[in-house]
N, C-alpha and C positions, 0 to 999 in steps of 0.2 A: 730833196736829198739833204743827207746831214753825216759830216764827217767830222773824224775826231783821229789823235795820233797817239802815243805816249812812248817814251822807251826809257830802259833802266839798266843799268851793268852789272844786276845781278848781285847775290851775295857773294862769289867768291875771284870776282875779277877788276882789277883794277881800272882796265879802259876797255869803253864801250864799243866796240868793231862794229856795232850794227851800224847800219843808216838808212833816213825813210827820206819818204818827197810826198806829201798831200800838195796840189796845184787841181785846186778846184776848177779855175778857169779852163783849163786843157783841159781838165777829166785823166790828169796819170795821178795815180798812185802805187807807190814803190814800198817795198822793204828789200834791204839788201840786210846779207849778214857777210863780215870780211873775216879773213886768216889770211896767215905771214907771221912775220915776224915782229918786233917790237914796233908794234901802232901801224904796221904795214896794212894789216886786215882793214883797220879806220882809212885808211887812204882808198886802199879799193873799193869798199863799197859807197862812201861817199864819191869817189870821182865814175861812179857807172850810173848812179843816181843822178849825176851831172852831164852827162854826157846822155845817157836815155834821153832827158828830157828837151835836149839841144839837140836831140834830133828829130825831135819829132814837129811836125807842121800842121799850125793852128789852124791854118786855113786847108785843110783835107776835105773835099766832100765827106760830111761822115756818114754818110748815104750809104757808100760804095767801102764794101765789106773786103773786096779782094785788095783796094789799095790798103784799107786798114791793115791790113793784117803782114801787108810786104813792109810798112811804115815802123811795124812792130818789131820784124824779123830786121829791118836795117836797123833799129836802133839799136836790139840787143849785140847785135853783130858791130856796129861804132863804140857802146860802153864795149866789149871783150877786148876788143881792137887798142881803145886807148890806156887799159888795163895792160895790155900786153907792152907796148910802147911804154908805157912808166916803169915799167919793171927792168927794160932792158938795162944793161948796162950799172944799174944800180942795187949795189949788194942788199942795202938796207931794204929795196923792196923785193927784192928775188923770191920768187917764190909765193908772193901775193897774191890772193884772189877771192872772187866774193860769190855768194850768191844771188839771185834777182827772181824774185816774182812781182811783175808790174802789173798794174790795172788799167786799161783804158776806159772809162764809160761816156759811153756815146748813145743820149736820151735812156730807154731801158735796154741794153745791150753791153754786154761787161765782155771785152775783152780780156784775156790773159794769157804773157806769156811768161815762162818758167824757165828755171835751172837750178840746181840745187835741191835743196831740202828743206828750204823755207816754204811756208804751203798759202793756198788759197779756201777759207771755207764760206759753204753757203748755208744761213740757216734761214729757214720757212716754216713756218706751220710746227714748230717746235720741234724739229728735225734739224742736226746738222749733216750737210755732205764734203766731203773735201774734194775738190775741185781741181788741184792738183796732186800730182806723182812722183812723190820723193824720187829724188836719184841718189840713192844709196846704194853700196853692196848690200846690204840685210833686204832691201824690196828687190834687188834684181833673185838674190838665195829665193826668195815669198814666191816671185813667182815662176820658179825653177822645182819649186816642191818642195826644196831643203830645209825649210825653217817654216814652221806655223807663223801665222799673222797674228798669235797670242804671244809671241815668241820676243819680238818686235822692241819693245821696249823694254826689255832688258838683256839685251844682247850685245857681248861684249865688242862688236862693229855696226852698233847701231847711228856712229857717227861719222863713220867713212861713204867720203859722197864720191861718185862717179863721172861728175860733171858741172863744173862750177868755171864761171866767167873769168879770164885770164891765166889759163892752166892749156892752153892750147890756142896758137893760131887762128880759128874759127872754133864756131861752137854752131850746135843746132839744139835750138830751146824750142820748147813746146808751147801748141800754138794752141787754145780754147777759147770758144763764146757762152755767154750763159746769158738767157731773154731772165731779166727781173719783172720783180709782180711789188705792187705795197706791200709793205711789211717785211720785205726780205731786208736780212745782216748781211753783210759781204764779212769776211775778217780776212786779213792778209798779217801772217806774223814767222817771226825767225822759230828757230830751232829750241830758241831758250825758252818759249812757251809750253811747244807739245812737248821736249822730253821731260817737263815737270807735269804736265796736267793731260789727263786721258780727256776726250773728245765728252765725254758727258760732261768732266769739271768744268769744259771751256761752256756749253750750251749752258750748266745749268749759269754760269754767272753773266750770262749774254742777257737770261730770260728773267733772272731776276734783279736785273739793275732798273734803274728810275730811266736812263739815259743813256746813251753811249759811250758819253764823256767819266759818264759811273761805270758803266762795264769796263771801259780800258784801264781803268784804275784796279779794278776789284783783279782784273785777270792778273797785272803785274804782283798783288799783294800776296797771292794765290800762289803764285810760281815762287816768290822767294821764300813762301812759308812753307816748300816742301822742299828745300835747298837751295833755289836760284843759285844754280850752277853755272847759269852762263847767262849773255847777253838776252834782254828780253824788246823786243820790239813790233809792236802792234800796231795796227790803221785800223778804224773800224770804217764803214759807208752804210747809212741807213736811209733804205729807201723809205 
């Protein structure tokens, strides 16, 4: 396996609200993207990234797929929890919160679980898939009938999300596995990538970098040459 990270603030923001966690040892990797208010957004998705990772137990059989996956669903449930707790009582972070899509891999088995609209993809065989489910209003409208999936990126609520860590007492994040084969990309990245780059611009610079460490590079330079409108934060995993 071979991992690589990068993140960027984008061309037109002055602080970066993203935050990641590569911890090869465990097998998590994390992107969070935060909102709030001034640098609140930076405080939630770094403190869910910390708190994910503090909860989770090295010593798990990772055999045993049913404790994996309650392991996942507590921790998401502890980062929301301590997101919420930070918040209380304190103006400056009122109203804070982040989103999270974590990875767990355990031998060839990728764990993930979601919230938000930061996504999960998989490419194989020169195909990509996305492997998570935005929670936006524009995909709940998708799949309601009311808006084509052409539609999508450029629609004036294509950044209103539905469900994001510390925005509620409890949360329920979505729980997926995915068996890897050689040669498979994992990508795990914020919002600031896909609303600048359609799903071919990300494959084609996935397929023609030397490296991983070259592709996470190329995707950031990619995104702020068609705007870099916002935070940009990417993990790659190369099996």
């Amino acid at each position: 396996m071979e991992f690589t990270a990068c993140t960027n603030a984008g061309r037109h923001r002055s602080i970066n609200e993203d935050s990641y966690l590569v911890d090869r040892e465990s097998g998590i990797y994390i992107v969070a993207d935060g909102m709030g208010g001034h640098k609140a957004g930076e405080v939630a998705s770094a403190l869910a990234c910390k708190t994910f990772r503090a909860s989770f137990d090295d010593h798990i059989d990772r055999g045993d797929k049913g404790k994996i996956a309650q392991m996942l669903k507590e921790a998401v449930l502890n980062a929301n929890e301590a997101i919420v707790e930070k918040a209380t009582g304190r103006s400056e972070y009122s109203g804070m919160g982040t989103t999270l899509t974590a990875a767990f891999l355990d031998r060839m088995t990728l764990y993930l679980t979601h919230v938000g609209d930061s996504r999960a993809y998989l490419v194989r065989n020169g195909e990509m898939t996305q492997l998570t489910e935005d929670h936006t209003l524009v995909n709940e409208m998708v799949r309601r009938g009311e808006v084509s999936p052409d539609a999508i990126q450029m629609h004036p609520l294509r950044h209103v999300i539905t469900k994001a860590l510390g925005t509620y007492p409890a949360i329920d994040a979505d729980l997926t596995t995915q068996e890897l084969v050689p040669g498979d990309r994992v990508i795990l990245c914020t919002d600031g990538l896909t609303s600048m780059l359609a799903d071919t611009d990300i494959l084609n610079a996935i397929q023609q970098a030397d490296d991983i460490e070259n592709a996470c590079g190329s995707l950031i330079d990619a995104a702020n040459s068609r705007g870099g409108e916002d935070n940009i934060t990417i993990v790659l995993i190369g099996v």
